[in-house]
mmCIF file of the N, C-alpha and C atoms, coordinates in Angstrom:
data_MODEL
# 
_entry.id   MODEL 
# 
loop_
_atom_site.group_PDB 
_atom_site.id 
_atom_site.type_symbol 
_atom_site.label_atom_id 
_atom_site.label_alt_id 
_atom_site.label_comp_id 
_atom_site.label_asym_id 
_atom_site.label_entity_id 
_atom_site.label_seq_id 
_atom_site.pdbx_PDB_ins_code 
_atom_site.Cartn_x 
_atom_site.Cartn_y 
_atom_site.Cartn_z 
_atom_site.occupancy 
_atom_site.B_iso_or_equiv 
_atom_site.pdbx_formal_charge 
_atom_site.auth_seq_id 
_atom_site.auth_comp_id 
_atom_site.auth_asym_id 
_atom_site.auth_atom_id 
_atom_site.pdbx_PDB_model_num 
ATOM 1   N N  . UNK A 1 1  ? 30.470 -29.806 -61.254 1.00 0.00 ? 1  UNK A N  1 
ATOM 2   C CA . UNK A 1 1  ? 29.661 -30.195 -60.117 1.00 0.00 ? 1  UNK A CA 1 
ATOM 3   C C  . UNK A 1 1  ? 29.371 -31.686 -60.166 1.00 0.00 ? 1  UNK A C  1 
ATOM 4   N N  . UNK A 1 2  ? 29.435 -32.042 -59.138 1.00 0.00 ? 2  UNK A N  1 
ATOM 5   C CA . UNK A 1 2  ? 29.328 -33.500 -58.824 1.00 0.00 ? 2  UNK A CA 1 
ATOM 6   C C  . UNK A 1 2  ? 27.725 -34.372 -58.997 1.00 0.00 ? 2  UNK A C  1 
ATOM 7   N N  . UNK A 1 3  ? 27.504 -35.247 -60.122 1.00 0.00 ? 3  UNK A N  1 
ATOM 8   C CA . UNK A 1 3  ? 26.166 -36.073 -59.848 1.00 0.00 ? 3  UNK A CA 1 
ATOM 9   C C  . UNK A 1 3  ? 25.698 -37.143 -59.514 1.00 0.00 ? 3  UNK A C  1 
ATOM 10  N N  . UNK A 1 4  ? 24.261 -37.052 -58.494 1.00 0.00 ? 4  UNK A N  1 
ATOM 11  C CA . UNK A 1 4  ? 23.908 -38.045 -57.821 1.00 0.00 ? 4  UNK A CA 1 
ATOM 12  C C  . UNK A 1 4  ? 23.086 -38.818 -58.577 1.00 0.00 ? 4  UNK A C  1 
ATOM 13  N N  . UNK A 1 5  ? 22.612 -40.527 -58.077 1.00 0.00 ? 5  UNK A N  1 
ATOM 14  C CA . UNK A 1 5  ? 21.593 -40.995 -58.565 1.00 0.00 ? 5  UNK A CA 1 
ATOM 15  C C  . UNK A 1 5  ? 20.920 -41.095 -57.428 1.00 0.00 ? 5  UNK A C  1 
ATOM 16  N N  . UNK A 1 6  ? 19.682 -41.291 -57.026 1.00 0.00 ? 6  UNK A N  1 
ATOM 17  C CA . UNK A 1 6  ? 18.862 -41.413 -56.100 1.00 0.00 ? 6  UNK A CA 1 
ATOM 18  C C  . UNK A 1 6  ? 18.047 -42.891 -55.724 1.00 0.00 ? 6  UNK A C  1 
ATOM 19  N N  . UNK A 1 7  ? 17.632 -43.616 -54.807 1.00 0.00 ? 7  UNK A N  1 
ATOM 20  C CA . UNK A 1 7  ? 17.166 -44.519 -55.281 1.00 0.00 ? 7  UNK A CA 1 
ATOM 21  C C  . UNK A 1 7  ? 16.585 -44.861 -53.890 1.00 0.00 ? 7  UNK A C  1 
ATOM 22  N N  . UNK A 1 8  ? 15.093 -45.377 -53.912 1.00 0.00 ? 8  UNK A N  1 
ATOM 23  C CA . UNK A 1 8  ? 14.815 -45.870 -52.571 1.00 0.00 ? 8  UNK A CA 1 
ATOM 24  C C  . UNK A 1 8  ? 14.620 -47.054 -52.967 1.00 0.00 ? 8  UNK A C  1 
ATOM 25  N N  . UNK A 1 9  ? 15.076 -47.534 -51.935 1.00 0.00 ? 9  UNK A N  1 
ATOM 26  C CA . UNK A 1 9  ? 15.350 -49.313 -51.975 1.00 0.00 ? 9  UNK A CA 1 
ATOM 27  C C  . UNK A 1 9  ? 15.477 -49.841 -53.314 1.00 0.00 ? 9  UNK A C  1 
ATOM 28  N N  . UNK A 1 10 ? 15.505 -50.341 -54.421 1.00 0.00 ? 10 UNK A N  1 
ATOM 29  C CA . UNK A 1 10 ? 15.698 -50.560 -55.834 1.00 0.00 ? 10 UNK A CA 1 
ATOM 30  C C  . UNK A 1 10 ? 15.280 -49.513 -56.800 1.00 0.00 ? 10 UNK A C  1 
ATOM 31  N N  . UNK A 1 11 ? 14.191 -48.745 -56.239 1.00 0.00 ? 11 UNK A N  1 
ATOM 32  C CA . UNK A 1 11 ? 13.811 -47.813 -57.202 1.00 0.00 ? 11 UNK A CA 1 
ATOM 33  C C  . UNK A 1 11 ? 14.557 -47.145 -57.893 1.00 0.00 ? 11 UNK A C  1 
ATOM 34  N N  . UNK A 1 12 ? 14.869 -47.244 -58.908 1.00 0.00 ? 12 UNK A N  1 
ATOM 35  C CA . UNK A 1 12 ? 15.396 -45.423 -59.144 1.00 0.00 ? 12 UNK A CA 1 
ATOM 36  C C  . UNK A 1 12 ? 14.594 -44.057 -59.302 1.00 0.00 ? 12 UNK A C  1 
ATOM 37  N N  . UNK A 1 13 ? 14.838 -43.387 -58.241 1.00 0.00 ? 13 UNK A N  1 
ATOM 38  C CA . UNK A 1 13 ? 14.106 -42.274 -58.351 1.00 0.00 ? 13 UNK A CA 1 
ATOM 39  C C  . UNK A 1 13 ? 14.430 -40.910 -59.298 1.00 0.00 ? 13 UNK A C  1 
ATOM 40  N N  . UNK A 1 14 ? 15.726 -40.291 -59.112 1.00 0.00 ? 14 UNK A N  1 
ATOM 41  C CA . UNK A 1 14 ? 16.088 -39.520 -60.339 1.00 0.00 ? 14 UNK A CA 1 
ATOM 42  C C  . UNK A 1 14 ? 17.912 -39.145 -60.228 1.00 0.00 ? 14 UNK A C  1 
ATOM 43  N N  . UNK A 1 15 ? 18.789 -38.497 -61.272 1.00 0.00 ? 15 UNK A N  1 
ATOM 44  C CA . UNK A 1 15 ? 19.612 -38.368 -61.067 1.00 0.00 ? 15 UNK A CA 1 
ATOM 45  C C  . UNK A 1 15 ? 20.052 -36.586 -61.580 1.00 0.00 ? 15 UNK A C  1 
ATOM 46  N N  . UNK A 1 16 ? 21.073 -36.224 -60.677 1.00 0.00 ? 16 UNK A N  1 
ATOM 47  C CA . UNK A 1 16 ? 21.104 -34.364 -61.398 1.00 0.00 ? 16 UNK A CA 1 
ATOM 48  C C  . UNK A 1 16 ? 22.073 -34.257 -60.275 1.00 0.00 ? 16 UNK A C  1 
ATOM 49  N N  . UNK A 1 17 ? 22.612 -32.852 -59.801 1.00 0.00 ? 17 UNK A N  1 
ATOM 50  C CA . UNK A 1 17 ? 23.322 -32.490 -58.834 1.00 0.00 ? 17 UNK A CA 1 
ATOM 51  C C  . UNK A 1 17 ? 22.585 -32.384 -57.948 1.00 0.00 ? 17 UNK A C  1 
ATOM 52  N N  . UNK A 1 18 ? 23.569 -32.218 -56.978 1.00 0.00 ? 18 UNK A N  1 
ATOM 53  C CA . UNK A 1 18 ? 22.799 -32.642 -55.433 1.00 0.00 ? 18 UNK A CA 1 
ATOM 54  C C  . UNK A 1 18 ? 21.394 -30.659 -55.258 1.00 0.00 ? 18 UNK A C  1 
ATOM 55  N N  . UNK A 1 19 ? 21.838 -30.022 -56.143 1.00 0.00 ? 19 UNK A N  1 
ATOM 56  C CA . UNK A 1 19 ? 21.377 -28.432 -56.068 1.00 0.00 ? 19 UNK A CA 1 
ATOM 57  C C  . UNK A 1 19 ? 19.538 -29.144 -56.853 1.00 0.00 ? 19 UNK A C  1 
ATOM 58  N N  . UNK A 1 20 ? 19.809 -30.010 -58.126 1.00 0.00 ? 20 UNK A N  1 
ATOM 59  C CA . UNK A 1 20 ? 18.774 -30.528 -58.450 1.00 0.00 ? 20 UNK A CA 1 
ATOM 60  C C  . UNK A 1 20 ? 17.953 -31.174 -58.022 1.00 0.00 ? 20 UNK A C  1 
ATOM 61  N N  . UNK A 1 21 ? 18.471 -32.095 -57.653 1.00 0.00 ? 21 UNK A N  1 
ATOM 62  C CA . UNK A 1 21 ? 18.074 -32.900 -56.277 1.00 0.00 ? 21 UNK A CA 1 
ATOM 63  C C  . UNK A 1 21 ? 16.845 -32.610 -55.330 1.00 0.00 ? 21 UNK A C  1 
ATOM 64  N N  . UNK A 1 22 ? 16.992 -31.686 -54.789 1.00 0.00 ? 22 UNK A N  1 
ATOM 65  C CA . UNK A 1 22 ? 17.118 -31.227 -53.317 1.00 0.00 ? 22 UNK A CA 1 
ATOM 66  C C  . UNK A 1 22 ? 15.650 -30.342 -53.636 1.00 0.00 ? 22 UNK A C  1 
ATOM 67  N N  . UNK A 1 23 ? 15.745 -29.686 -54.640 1.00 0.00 ? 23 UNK A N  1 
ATOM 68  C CA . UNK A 1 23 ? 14.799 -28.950 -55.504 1.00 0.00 ? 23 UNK A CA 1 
ATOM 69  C C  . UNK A 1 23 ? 13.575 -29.883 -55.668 1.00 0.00 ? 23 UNK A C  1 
ATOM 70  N N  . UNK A 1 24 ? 13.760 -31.120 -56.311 1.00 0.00 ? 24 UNK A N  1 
ATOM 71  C CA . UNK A 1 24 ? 13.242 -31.626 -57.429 1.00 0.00 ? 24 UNK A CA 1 
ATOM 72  C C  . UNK A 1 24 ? 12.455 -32.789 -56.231 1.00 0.00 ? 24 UNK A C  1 
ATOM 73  N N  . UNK A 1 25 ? 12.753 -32.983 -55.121 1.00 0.00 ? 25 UNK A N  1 
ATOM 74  C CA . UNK A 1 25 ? 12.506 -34.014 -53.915 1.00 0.00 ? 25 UNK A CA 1 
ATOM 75  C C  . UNK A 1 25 ? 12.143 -32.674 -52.598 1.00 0.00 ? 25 UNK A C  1 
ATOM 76  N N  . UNK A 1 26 ? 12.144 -31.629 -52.656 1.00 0.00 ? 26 UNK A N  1 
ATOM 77  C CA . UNK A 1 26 ? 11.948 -31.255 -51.932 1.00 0.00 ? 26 UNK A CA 1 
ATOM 78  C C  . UNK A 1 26 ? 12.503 -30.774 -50.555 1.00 0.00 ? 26 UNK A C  1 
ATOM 79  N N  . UNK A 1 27 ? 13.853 -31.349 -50.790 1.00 0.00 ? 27 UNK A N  1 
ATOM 80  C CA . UNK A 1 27 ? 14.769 -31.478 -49.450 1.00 0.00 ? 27 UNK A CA 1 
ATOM 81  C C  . UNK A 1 27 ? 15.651 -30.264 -49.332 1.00 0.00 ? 27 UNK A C  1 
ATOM 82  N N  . UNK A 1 28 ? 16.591 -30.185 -48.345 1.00 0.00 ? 28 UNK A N  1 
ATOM 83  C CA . UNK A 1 28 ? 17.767 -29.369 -48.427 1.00 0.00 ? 28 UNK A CA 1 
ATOM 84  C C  . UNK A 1 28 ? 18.794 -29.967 -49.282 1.00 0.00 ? 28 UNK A C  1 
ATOM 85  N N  . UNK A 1 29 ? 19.854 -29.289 -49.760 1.00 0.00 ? 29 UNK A N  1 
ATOM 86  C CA . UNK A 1 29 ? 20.882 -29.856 -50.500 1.00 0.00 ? 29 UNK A CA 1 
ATOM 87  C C  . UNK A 1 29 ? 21.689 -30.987 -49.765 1.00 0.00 ? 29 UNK A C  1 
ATOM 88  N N  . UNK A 1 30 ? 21.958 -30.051 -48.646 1.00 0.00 ? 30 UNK A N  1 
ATOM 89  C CA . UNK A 1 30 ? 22.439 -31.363 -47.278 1.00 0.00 ? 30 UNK A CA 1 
ATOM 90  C C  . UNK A 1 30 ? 21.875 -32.538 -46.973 1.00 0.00 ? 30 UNK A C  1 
ATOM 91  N N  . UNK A 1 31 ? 21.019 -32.892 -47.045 1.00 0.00 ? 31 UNK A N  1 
ATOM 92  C CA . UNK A 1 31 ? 20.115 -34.163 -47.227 1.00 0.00 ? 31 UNK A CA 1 
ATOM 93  C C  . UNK A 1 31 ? 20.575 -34.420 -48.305 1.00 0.00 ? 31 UNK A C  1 
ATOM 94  N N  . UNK A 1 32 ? 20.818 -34.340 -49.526 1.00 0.00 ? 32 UNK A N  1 
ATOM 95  C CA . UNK A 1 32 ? 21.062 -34.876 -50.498 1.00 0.00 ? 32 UNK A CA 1 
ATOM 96  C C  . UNK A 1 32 ? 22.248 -36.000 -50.319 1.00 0.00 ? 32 UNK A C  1 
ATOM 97  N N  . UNK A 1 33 ? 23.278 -34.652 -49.966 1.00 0.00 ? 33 UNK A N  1 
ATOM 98  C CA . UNK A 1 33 ? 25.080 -35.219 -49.339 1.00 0.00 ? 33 UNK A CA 1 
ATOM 99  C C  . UNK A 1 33 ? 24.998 -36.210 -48.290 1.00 0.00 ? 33 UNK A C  1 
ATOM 100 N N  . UNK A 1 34 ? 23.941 -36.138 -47.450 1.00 0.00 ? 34 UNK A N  1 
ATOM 101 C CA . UNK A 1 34 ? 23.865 -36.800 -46.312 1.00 0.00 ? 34 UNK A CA 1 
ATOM 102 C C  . UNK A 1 34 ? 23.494 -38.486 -46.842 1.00 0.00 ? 34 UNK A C  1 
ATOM 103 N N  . UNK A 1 35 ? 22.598 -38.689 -47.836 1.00 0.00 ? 35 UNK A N  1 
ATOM 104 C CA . UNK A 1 35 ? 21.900 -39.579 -48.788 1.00 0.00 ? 35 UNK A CA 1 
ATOM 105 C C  . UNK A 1 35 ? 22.961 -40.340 -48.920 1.00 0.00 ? 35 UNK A C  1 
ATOM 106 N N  . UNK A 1 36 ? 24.262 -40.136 -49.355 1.00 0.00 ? 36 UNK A N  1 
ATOM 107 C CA . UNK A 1 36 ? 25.310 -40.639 -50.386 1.00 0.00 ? 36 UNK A CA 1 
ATOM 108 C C  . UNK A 1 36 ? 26.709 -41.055 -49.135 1.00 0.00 ? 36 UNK A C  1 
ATOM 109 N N  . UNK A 1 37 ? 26.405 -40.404 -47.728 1.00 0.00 ? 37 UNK A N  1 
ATOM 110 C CA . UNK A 1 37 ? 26.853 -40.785 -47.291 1.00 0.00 ? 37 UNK A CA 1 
ATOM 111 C C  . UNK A 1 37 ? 27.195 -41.939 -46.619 1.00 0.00 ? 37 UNK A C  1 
ATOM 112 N N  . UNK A 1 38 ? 28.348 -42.673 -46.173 1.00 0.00 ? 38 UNK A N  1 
ATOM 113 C CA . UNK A 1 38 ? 28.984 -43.788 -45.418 1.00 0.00 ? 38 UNK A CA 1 
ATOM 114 C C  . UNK A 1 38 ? 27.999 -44.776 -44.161 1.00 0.00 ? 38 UNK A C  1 
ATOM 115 N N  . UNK A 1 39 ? 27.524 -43.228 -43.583 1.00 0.00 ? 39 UNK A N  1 
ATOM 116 C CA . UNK A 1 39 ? 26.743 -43.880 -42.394 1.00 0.00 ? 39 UNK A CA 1 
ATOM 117 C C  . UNK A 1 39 ? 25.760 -43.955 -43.028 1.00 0.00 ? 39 UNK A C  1 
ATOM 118 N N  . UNK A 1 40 ? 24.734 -43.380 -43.539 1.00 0.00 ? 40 UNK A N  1 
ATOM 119 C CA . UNK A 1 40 ? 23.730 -43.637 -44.281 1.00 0.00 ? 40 UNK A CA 1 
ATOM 120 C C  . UNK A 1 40 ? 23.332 -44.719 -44.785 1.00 0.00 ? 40 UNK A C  1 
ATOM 121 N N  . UNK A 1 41 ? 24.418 -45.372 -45.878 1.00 0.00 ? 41 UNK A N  1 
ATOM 122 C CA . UNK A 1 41 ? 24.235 -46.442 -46.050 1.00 0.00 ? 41 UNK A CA 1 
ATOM 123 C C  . UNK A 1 41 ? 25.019 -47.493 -45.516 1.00 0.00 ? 41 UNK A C  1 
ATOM 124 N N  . UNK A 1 42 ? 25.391 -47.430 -44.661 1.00 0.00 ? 42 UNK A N  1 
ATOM 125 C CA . UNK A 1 42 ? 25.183 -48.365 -43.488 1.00 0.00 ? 42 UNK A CA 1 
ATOM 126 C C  . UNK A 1 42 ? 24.032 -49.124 -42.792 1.00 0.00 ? 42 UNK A C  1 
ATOM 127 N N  . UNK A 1 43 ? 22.962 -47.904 -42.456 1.00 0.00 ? 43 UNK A N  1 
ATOM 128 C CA . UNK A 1 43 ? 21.924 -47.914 -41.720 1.00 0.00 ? 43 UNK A CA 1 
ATOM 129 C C  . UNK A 1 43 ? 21.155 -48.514 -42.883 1.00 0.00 ? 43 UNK A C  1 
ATOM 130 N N  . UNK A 1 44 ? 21.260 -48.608 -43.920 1.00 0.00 ? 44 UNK A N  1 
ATOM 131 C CA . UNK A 1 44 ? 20.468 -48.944 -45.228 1.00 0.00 ? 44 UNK A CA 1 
ATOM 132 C C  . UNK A 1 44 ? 19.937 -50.834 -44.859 1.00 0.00 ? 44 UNK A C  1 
ATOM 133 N N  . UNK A 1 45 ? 19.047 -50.622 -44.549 1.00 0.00 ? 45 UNK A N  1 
ATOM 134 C CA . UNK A 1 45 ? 17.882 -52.405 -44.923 1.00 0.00 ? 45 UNK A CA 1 
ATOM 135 C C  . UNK A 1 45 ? 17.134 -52.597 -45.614 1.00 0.00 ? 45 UNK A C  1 
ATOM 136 N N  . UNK A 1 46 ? 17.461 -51.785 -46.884 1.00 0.00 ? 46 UNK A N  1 
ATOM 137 C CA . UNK A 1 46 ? 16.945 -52.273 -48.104 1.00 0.00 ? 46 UNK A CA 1 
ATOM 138 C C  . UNK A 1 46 ? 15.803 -51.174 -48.746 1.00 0.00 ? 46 UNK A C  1 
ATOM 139 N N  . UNK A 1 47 ? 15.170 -50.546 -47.738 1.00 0.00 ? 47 UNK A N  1 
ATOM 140 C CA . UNK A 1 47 ? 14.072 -49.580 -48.636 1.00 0.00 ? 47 UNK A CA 1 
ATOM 141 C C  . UNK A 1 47 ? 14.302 -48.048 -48.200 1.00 0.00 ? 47 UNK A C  1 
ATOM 142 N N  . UNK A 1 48 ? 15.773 -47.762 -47.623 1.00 0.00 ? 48 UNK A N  1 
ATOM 143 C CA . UNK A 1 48 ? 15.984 -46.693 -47.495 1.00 0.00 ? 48 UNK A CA 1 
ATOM 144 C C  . UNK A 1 48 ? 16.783 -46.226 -48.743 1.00 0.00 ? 48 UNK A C  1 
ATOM 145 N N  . UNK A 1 49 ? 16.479 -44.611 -48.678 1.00 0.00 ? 49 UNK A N  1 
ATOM 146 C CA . UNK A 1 49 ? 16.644 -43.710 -49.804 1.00 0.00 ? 49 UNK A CA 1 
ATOM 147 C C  . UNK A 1 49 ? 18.128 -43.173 -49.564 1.00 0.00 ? 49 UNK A C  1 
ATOM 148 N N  . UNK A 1 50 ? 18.759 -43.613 -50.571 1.00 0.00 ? 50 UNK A N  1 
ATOM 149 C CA . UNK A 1 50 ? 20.400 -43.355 -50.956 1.00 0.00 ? 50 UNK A CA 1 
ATOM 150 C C  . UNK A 1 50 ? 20.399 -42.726 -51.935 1.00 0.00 ? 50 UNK A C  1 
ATOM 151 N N  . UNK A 1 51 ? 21.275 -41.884 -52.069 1.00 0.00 ? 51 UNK A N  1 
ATOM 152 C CA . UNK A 1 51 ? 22.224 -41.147 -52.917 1.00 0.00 ? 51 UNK A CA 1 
ATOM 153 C C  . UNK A 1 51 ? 23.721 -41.919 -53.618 1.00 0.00 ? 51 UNK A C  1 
ATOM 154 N N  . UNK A 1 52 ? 23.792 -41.977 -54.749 1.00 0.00 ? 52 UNK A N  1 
ATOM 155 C CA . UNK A 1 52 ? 25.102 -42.593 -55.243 1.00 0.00 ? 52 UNK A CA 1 
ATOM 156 C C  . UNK A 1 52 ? 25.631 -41.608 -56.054 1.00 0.00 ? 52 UNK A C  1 
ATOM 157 N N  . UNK A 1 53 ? 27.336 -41.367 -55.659 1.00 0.00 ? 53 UNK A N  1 
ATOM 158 C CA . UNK A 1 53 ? 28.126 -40.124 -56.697 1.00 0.00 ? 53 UNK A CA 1 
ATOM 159 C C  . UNK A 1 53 ? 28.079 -40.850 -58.244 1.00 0.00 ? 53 UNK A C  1 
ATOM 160 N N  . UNK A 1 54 ? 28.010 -40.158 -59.387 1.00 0.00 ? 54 UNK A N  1 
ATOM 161 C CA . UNK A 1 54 ? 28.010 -40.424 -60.517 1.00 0.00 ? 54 UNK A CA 1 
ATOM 162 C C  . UNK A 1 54 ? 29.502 -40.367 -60.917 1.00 0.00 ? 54 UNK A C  1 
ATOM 163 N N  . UNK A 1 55 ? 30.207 -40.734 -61.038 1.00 0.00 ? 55 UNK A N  1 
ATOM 164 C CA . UNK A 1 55 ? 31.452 -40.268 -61.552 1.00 0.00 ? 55 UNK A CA 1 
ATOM 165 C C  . UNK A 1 55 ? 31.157 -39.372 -63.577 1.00 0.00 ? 55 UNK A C  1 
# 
């Protein structure tokens, strides 16, 4: 399974699978995926909350 790091605007907030995640923040898992996505961080100006894949 694939892991994320989390981070709003510099913060780091936490890192686990997106199933941990989602749990652990409260969200759906899909929000998680959505986090890490292309458009997402696009829209990103600095204090929005991203998702990054861990290899």
């Amino acid at each position: 399974m694939a892991e994320y790091a989390v981070y709003k605007g510099d913060k780091f907030i936490d890192q686990g699978t997106a199933d941990y995640l989602a749990d652990r923040l409260g969200v759906k898992r899909a929000t998680i995926i959505w986090l890490q996505s292309p458009t997402n961080l696009k829209r990103d100006k600095g204090n929005r909350m991203v998702a990054v894949k861990v290899d």
